[in-house]
C-alpha positions as CSV (number, residue, x, y, z in Angstrom):
1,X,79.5,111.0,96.7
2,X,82.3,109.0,96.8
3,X,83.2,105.3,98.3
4,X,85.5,104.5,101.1
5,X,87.9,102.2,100.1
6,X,88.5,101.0,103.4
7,X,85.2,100.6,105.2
8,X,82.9,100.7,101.5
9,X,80.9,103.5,103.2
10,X,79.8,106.6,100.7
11,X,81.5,109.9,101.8
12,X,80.2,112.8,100.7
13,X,83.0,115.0,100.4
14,X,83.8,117.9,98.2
15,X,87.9,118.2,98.4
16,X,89.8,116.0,96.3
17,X,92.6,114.1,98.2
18,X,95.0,115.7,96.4
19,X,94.2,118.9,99.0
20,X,93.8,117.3,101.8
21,X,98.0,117.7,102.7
22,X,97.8,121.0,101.3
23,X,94.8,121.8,103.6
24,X,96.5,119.9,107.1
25,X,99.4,121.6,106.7
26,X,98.1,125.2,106.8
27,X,95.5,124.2,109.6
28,X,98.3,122.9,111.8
29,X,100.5,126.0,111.0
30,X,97.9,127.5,112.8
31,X,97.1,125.8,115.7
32,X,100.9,126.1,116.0
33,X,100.3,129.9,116.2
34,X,98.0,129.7,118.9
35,X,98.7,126.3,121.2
36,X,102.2,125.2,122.8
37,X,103.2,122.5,120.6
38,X,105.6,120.6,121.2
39,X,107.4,118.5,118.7
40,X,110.7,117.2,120.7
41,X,109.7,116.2,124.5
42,X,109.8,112.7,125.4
43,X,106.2,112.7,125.8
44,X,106.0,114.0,121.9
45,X,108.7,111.6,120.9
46,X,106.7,108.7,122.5
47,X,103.5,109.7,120.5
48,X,105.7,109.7,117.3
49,X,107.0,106.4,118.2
50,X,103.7,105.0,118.6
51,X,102.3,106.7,115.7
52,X,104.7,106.0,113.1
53,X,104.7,102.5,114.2
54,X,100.9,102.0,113.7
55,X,100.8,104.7,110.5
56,X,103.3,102.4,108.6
57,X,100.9,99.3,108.7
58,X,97.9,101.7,108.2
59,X,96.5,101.7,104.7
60,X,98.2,104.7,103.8
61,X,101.7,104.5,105.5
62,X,102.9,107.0,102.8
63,X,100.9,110.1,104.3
64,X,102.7,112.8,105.3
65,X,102.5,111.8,109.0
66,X,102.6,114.1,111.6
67,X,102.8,113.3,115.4
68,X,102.9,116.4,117.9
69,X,101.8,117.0,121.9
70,X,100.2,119.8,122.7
71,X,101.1,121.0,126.2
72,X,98.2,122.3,127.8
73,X,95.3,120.4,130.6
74,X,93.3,118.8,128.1
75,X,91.7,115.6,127.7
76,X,91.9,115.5,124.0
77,X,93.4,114.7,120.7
78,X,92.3,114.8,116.9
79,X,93.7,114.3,113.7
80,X,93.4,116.6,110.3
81,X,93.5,115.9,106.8
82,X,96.7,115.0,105.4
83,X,97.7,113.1,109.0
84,X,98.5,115.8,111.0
85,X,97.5,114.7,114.4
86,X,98.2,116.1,117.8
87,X,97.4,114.6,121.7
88,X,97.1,116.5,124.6
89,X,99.5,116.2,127.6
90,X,96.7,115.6,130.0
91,X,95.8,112.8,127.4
92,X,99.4,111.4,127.5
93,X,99.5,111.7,131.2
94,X,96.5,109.7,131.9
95,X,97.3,106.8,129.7
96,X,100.4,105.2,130.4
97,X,101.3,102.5,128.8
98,X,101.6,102.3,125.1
99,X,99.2,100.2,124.6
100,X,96.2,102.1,126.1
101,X,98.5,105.3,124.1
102,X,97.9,103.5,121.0
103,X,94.6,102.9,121.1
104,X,94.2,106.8,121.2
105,X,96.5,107.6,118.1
106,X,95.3,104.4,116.3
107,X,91.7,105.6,116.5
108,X,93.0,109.5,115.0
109,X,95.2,107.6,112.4
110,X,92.0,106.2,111.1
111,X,90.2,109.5,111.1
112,X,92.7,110.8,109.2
113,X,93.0,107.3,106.7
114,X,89.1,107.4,106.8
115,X,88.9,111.2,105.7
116,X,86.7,112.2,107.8
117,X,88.4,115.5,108.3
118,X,87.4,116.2,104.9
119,X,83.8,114.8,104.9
120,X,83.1,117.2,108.1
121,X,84.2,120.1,106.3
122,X,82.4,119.2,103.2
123,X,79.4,119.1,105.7
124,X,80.4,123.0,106.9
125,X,80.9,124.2,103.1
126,X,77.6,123.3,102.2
127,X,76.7,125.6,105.6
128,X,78.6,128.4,103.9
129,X,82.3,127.6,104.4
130,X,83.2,126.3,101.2
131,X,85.4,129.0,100.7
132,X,87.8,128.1,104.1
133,X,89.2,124.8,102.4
134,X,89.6,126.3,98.7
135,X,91.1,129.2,100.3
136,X,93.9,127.0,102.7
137,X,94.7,125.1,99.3
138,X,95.5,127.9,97.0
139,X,97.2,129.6,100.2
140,X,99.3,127.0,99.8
141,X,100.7,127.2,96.4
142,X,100.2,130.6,95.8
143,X,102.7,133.5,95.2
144,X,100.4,135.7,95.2
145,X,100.8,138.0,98.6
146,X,97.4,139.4,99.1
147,X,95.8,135.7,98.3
148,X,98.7,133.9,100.6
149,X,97.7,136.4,103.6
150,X,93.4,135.1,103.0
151,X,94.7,132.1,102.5
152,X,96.6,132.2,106.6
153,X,93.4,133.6,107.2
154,X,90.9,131.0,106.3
155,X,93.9,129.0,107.2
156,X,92.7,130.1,110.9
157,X,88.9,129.4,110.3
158,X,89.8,126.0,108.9
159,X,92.2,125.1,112.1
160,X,89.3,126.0,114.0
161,X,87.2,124.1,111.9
162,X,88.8,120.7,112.0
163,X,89.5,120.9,115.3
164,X,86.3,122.3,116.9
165,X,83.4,120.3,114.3
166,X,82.6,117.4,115.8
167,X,82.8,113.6,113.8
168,X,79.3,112.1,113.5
169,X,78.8,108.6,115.6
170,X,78.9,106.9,112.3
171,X,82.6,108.4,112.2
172,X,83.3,107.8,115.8
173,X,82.3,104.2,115.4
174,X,84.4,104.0,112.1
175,X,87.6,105.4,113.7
176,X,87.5,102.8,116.9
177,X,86.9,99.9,114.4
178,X,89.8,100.5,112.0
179,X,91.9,102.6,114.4
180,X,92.1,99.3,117.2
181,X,92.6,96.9,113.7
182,X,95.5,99.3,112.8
183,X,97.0,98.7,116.8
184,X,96.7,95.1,116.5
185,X,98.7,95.4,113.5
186,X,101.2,97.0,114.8
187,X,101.8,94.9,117.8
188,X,100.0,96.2,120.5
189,X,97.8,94.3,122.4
190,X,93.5,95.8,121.0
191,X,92.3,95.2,124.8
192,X,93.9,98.2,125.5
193,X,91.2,99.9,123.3
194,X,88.3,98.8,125.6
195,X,90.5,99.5,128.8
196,X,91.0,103.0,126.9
197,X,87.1,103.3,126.5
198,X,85.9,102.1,130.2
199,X,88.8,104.7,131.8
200,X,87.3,107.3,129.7
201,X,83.2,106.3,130.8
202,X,84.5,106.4,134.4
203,X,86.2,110.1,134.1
204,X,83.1,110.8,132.8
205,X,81.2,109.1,135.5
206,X,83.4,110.0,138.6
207,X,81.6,113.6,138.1
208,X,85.1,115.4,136.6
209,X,82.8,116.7,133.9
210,X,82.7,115.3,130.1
211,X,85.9,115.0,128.8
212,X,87.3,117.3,125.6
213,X,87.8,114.2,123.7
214,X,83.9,112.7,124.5
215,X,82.3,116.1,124.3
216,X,79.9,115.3,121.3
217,X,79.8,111.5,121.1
218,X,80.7,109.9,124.5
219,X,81.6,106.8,124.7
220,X,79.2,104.1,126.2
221,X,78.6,100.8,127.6
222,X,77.4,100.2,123.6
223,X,80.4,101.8,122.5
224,X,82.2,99.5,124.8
225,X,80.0,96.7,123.6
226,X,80.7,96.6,120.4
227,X,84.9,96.6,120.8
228,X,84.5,93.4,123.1
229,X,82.1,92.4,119.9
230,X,84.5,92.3,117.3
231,X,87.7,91.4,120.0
232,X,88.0,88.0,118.3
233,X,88.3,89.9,114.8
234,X,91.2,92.2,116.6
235,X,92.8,89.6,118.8
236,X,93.2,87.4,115.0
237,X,95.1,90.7,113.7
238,X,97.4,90.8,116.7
239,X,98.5,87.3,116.9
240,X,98.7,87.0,113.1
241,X,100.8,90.3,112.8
């Protein structure tokens, strides 16, 4: 086990942080494989705008931060260790302004700050996959040919891994806390994130089916609840900043 030394919250988590780059790295190099990312659109340099601005006043500004769009009809985003973190374009186009933007990346910056990538695959080792994260790592220093093609291999199973496990509420709960701190920080207006949170309930609602992005923990008038709870907390951050 090991303590948070953001939130103070044990972690149990079985990758040291010096893998966790090491780790992002060859799970994006995969989804790059398979997705249409794109790195040099507007919309993509609008997210890295946004997301460089809230990861340098983030608690680890020196991560090697990674901003990308992925261009496909998706109501989703997510972040992996290291901070490789990618929105959707149907996420971009149905948030625009940067505020309600920010909310978004602010809430995967803190996922990826928080670890949680880490923690949910420490979860999956002890179901057996333990050998997908040692297997990305050494993939990723090794010269070794027949280890470096495993290692794009489990490189696959661990894209598919961080993107597709889903965070625990206790995760979920963690991300919007810190994530709408880290937005206040930066300079955008932390409303946004419960304007962000009551769009995504009504998608839901309006009968369009659950959302990619609520699909294991959807967000709830309790959810909700508990932003406006702490909004004096967030509005002290953004007029302090």
């Amino acid at each position: 086990m090991t303590t948070n030394e953001v939130t103070g919250r044990s972690q149990f988590i079985t990758i040291p942080p010096s893998q966790d780059a090491a780790l992002g790295l060859e799970a994006m190099n995969e989804v790059k494989k398979t997705a249409d990312v794109e790195t040099n659109s507007a919309d993509a340099r609008r997210v890295q705008r946004i997301g460089k601005r809230i990861a340098a006043i983030s608690d680890n500004p020196d991560m090697a931060w990674e901003f990308v769009v992925i261009d496909e009809d998706v109501l989703n985003a997510w972040a992996l260790p290291g901070g490789k973190i990618a929105v959707y374009q149907k996420m971009v186009d149905s948030f625009d302004t940067d505020e309600e933007l920010a909310a978004v990346i602010g809430h995967e910056i803190a996922h990826a700050i928080l670890r949680h990538g880490a923690e949910q695959m420490s979860r999956a080792q002890v179901q057996n996959l333990a050998i997908v994260g040692v297997g990305a790592a050494v993939g990723a220093t090794t010269e070794n040919g027949e280890m470096a093609q495993m290692a794009v291999t489990l490189g696959a199973l661990a894209a598919q891994g961080f993107v597709q496990l889903p965070h625990s509420r206790a995760m979920e709960l963690e991300a919007d806390d810190v994530g709408t701190v880290y937005m206040a920080r930066a300079g955008y207006d932390p409303r946004a994130a419960v304007r962000l949170w009551k769009k995504m309930k009504a998608m839901k609602d309006g009968g369009g089916g659950q959302p990619a992005f609520l699909s294991t923990h959807p967000t709830d008038d309790k959810r909700i609840a508990r932003l406006e709870s702490k909004m004096g907390q967030y509005l002290s951050e953004y007029q302090g900043r």
